[in-house]
Phi, psi and omega in degrees: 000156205234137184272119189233032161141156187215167152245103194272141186186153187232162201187163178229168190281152195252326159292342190223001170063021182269129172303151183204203203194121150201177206227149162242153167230155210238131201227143156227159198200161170269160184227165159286157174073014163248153154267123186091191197266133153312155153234137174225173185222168187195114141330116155227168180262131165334292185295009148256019182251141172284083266258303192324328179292306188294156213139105176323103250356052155285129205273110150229158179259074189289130198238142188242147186272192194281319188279353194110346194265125164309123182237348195198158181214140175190159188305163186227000000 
């Protein structure tokens, strides 16, 4: 997937009122059976992300746990 913008942003958790650091990254990619490009966009937690990866079109993957949770993020 190709990185087409990202976000940085600090929030704090609304249950536990604990401060926190994450990125949304905003991604496109061709998929079959589509015309044109997908856009998907994905919630990381600061700390797995490697700041050295980012960069406005760069082939990246975002790896997902067994629940759905973004856990890593890396070059393809």
């Amino acid at each position: 997937m190709t990185l087409v913008g990202y976000r940085k942003f600090k929030s704090k958790n609304k249950k536990t009122g604990e401060p926190y650091t994450a990125y949304m990254l905003y991604f496109e990619y061709e998929d079959k059976g589509t015309e044109g490009l997908v856009t998907e966009d994905a919630f990381l937690m600061a700390d797995i992300v490697d700041e050295s990866l980012l960069g406005v079109g760069a082939q990246l993957e975002v790896v997902y746990n067994k629940r759905g949770f973004a856990t890593g993020l890396r070059a393809v």
